[in-house]
C-alpha positions in Angstrom: 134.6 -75.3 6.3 132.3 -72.7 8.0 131.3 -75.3 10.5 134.8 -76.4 11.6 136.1 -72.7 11.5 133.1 -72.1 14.4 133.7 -74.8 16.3 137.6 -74.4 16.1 137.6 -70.4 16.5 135.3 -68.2 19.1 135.8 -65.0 19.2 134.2 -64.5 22.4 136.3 -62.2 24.3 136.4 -61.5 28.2 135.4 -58.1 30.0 138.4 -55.6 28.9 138.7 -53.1 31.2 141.4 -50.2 32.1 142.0 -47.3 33.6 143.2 -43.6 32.4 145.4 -41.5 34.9 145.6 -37.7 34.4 147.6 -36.5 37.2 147.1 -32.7 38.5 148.1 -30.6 41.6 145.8 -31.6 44.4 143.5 -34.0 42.4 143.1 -36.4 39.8 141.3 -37.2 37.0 140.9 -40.9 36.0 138.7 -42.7 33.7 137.4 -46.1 34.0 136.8 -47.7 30.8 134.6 -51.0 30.2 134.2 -53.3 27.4 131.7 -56.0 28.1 131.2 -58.7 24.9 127.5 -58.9 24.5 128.1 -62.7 24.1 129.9 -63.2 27.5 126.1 -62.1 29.2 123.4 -64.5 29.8 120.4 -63.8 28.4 117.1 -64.8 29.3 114.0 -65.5 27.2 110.7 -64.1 28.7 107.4 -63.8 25.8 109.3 -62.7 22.7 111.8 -60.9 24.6 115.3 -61.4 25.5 116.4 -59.6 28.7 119.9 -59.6 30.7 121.0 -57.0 33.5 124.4 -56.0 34.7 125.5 -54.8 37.7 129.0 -52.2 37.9 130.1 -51.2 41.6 133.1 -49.0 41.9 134.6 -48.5 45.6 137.8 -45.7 46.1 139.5 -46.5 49.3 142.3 -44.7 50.8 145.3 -45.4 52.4 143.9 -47.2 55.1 141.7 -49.1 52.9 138.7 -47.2 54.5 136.1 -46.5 51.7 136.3 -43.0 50.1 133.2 -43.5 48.0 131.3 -46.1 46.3 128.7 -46.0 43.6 126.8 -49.2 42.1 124.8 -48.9 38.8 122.2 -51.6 37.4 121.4 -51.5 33.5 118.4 -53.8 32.3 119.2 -54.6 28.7 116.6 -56.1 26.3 116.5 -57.2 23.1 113.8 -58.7 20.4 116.0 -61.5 18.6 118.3 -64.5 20.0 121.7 -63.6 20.9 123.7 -65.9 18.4 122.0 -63.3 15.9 124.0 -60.7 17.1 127.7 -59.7 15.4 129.9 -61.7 17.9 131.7 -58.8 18.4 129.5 -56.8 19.9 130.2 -55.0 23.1 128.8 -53.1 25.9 131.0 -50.0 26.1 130.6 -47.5 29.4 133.1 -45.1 31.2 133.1 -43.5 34.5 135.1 -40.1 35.2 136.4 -40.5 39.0 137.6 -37.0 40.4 139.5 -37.0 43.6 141.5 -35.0 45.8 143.3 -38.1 47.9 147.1 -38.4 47.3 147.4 -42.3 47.8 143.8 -44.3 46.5 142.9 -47.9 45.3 139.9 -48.3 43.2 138.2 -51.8 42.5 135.9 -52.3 39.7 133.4 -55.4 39.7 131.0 -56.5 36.9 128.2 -58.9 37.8 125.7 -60.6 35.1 123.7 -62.6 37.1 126.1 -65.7 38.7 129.2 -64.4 36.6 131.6 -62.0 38.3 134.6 -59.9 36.5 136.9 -57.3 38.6 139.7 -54.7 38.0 141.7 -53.0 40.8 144.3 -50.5 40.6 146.4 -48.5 43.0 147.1 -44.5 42.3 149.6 -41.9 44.2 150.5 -38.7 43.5 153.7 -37.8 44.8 156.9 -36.4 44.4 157.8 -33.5 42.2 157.4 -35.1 38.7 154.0 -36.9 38.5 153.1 -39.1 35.1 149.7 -40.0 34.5 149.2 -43.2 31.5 150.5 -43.3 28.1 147.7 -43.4 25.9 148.1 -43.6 22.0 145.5 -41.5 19.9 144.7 -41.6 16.0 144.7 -38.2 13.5 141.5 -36.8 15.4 142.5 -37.5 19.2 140.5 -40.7 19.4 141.6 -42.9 22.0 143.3 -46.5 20.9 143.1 -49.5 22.7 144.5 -51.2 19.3 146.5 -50.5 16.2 145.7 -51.8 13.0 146.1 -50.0 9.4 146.6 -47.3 10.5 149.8 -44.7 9.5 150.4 -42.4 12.1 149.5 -42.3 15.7 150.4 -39.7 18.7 151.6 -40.7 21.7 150.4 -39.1 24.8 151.6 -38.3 28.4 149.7 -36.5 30.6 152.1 -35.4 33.4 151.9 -32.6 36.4 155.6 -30.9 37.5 155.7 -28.8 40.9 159.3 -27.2 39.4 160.3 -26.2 36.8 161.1 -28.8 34.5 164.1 -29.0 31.9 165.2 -32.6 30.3 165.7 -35.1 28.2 163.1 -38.1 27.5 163.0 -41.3 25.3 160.3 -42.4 23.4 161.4 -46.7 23.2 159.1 -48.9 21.2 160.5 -52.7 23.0 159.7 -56.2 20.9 161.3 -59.1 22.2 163.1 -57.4 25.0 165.0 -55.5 23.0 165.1 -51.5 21.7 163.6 -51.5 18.0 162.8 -47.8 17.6 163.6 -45.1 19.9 162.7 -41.0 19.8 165.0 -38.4 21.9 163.0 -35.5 23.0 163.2 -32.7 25.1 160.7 -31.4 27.7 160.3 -28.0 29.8 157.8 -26.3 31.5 156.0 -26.5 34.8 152.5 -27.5 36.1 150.5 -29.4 33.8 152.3 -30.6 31.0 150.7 -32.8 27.8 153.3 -35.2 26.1 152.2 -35.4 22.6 154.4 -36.8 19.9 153.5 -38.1 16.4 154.9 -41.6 15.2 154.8 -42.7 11.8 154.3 -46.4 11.7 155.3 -47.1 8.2 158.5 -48.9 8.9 157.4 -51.0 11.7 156.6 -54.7 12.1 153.6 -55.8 13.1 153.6 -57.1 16.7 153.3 -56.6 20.3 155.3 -53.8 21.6 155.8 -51.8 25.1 155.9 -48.4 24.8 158.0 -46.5 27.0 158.7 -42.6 28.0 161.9 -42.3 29.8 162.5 -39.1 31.8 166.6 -39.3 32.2 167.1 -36.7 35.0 164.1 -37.8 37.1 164.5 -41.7 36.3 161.0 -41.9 36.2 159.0 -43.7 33.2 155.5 -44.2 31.8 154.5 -47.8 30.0 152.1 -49.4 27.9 151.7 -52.6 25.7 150.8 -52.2 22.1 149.5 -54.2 19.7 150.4 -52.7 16.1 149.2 -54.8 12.8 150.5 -53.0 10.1 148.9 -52.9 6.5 151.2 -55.8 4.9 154.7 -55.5 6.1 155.3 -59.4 6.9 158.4 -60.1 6.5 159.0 -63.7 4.3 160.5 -65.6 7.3 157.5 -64.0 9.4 155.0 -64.9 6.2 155.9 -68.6 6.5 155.7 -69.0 10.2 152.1 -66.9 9.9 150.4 -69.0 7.1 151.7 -72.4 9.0 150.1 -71.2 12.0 146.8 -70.7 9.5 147.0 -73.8 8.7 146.0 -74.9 12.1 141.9 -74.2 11.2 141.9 -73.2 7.2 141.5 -75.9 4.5 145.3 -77.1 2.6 144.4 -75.5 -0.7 143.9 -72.1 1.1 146.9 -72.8 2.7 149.3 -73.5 0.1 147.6 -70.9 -2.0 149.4 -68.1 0.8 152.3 -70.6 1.1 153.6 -70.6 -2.5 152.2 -67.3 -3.8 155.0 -65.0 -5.1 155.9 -61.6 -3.2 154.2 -59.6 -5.8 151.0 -61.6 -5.5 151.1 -62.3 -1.6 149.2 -59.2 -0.6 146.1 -60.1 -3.0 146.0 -63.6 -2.0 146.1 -62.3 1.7 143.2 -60.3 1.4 141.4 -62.5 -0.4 142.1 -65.5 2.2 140.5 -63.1 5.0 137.9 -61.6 3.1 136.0 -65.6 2.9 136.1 -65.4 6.6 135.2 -61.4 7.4 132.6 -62.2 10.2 131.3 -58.3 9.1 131.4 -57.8 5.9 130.1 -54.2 6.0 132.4 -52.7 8.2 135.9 -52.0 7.4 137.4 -54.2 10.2 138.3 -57.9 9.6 138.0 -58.9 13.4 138.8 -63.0 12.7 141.8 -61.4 10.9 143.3 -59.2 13.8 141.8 -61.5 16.6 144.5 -64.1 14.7 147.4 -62.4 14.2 147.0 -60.9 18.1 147.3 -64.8 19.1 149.8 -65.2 16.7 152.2 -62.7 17.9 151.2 -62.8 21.5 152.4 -67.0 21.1 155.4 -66.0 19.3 156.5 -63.6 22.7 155.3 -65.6 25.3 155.5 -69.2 24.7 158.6 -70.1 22.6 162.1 -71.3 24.2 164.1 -73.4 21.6 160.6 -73.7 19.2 158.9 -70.5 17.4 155.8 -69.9 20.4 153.4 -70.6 17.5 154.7 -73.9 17.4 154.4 -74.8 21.4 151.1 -76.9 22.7 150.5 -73.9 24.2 150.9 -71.8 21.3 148.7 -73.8 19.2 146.1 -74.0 22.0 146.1 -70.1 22.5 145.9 -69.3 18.5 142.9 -71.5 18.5 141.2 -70.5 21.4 142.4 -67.7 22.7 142.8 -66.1 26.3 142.1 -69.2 28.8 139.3 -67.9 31.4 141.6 -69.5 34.2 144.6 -70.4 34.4 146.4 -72.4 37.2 149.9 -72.5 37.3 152.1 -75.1 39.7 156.2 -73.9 38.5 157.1 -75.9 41.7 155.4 -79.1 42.6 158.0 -81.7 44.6 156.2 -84.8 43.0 155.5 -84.0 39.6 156.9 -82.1 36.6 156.2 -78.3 36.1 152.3 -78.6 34.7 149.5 -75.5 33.8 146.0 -76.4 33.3 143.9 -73.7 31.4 140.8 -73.6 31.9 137.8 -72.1 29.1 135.1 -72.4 31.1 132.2 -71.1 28.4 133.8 -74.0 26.1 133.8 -76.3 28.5 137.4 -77.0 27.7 140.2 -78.0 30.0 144.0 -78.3 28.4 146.7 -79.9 30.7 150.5 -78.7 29.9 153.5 -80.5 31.3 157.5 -79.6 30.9 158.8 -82.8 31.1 162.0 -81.7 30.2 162.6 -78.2 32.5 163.2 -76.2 29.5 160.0 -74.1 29.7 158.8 -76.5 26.9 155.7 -77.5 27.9 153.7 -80.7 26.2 150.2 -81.3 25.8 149.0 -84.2 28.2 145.6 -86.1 27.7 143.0 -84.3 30.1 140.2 -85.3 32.1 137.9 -83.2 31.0 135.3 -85.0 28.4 135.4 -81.9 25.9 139.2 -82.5 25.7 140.5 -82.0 21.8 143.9 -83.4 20.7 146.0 -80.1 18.6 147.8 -83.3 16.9 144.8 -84.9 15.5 
């Protein structure tokens, strides 16, 4: 079981990377924040050693994309044991705190290791009288979090900068589905710089993917950001059946039918026991084969379902096993053939062809070239 669960499942993740806008009244403030996987670098052997390097190069360029400044740091990293030895999720964190005074900027972000190349870009501009910076979503002790998982409450924050007075209403709208779930009505005054903060109790949410929004109703101006929330155990039984079917795409039957006929009051121990098998960290309180699947899950669910549950999609299936495709190349419009994606996962070696032979959005699985290619209806 171990052996097809690692063939089947990687966890290895690409470069996350994002920015943090804090908006004041002739400058800003704005963080760049990098995740690297240790697993995405190559590694090279040299005596007993293992060595990689990695190369980050930020520009700033203004309005008339002439450069405003650009630094480039190298990092030699070195370690004494094989990289497969190493907790696959491992990562290579580093920030960067950009100050500048120029009301209209772009900054690009590129990441080399060696032949591989990642990059981020973003445009800023501060104007108008009402200036939001990014929604960011901290824990009890104002830590930053990219990610929500058992956790109760979080606060939501907006940093913002108002040349006038300010006095109005705001919404607070959790969206799932492209609909309202939750919503918060709040009121804001006060002038210059101005924090946001308001504390949500997550007790009576679902567990999914959500956009966060602050709506400013006099200024019609918002602030957005996704949000993935997996709560302790509030599946839902019509969500419970659709999640443990979509386990059964890599676990063994009996572990499947021992989550698919378990009683309510015995779900939540089976559940943990399931997981607990397949914690790739024991030690640590995070189950990351546990969160990195029910992230897939829900993210098929949103994105890839039109008459079928996304799970339940080639494309669906595909992602849950496999994750984020490195590539993908999209052709919505071809005169001589069907609507068709290929994905590409380069570090697999995979390729996955997807056609909608019907011009629902439906999109079939079709035998690929590549040699690596694996059937999801074996």
């Amino acid at each position: 079981m171990k052996l097809f669960v690692l063939i089947l499942w990687t966890f290895f993740k690409n470069v996350y990377g994002d920015f943090l806008y804090f908006p004041k009244e002739d400058k800003d403030s704005i963080i760049i924040h990098l995740e690297i996987p240790i697993h995405y670098l190559v590694f090279l052997k040299y005596k007993d050693k293992y060595f990689t390097e990695i190369e980050i190069n930020y520009v700033i360029y203004d309005k008339n994309d002439e450069i405003i400044k650009a630094e480039r740091m190298s990092e030699k990293i070195e370690i004494d044991k094989p990289i497969k030895s190493i907790k696959e999720d491992s990562v290579i964190l580093r920030e960067f705190f950009v100050i500048d005074k120029e009301e209209y900027k772009k900054i690009y972000v590129k990441i080399r290791n060696f032949e591989k190349e990642w990059s981020i870009e973003r445009k800023f501009q501060r104007s108008g009288d009402l200036i939001l910076g990014d929604l960011i979503f901290l824990d009890e002790n104002d830590k930053i979090l990219q990610r929500i998982e058992n956790i109760g409450k979080i606060k939501i924050f907006l940093p913002l900068y108002s040349r006038f007075e300010i006095d109005e209403d705001f919404k607070i709208e959790f969206w799932r589905k492209n609909k309202v779930e939750k919503f918060f009505k709040e009121h804001l005054t006060g002038k210059g710089n101005i924090n946001v903060v308001k504390e949500i109790d997550l007790k009576d949410f679902s567990s999914g993917n959500y956009k966060v929004k602050i709506y400013f109703e006099k200024s019609k101006k918002y602030a957005e950001r996704s949000l993935f929330f997996y709560g302790s155990f509030l599946f839902k039984d019509e969500e419970f059946e659709q999640i443990v079917d979509a386990i059964s795409y890599f676990a063994k039957k009996e572990d499947v039918d021992s989550l698919r006929y378990s009683p309510p009051s015995e779900r939540k121990i089976r559940w943990e026991k399931f997981w607990k098998k397949r914690d790739p960290s024991p030690g640590t309180p995070e189950n990351e084969f546990e969160e990195e699947f029910l992230r897939r899950f829900y993210y098929a669910n949103e994105n890839f379902g039109v008459y079928t549950p996304g799970y339940r999609t080639a494309r669906g299936r595909i992602y849950i096993l496999y994750g984020e495709p490195d590539e993908i190349e999209r052709h919505p419009f071809e005169l001589e053939s069907y609507p068709y994606e290929i994905w590409y996962y380069y570090s697999k070696r995979l390729k996955f062809v997807f056609v909608d032979r019907k011009g629902t959005g439906e999109y079939e699985l079709v035998p690929s070239d590549s040699p690596k290619y694996i059937s999801p209806w074996r």
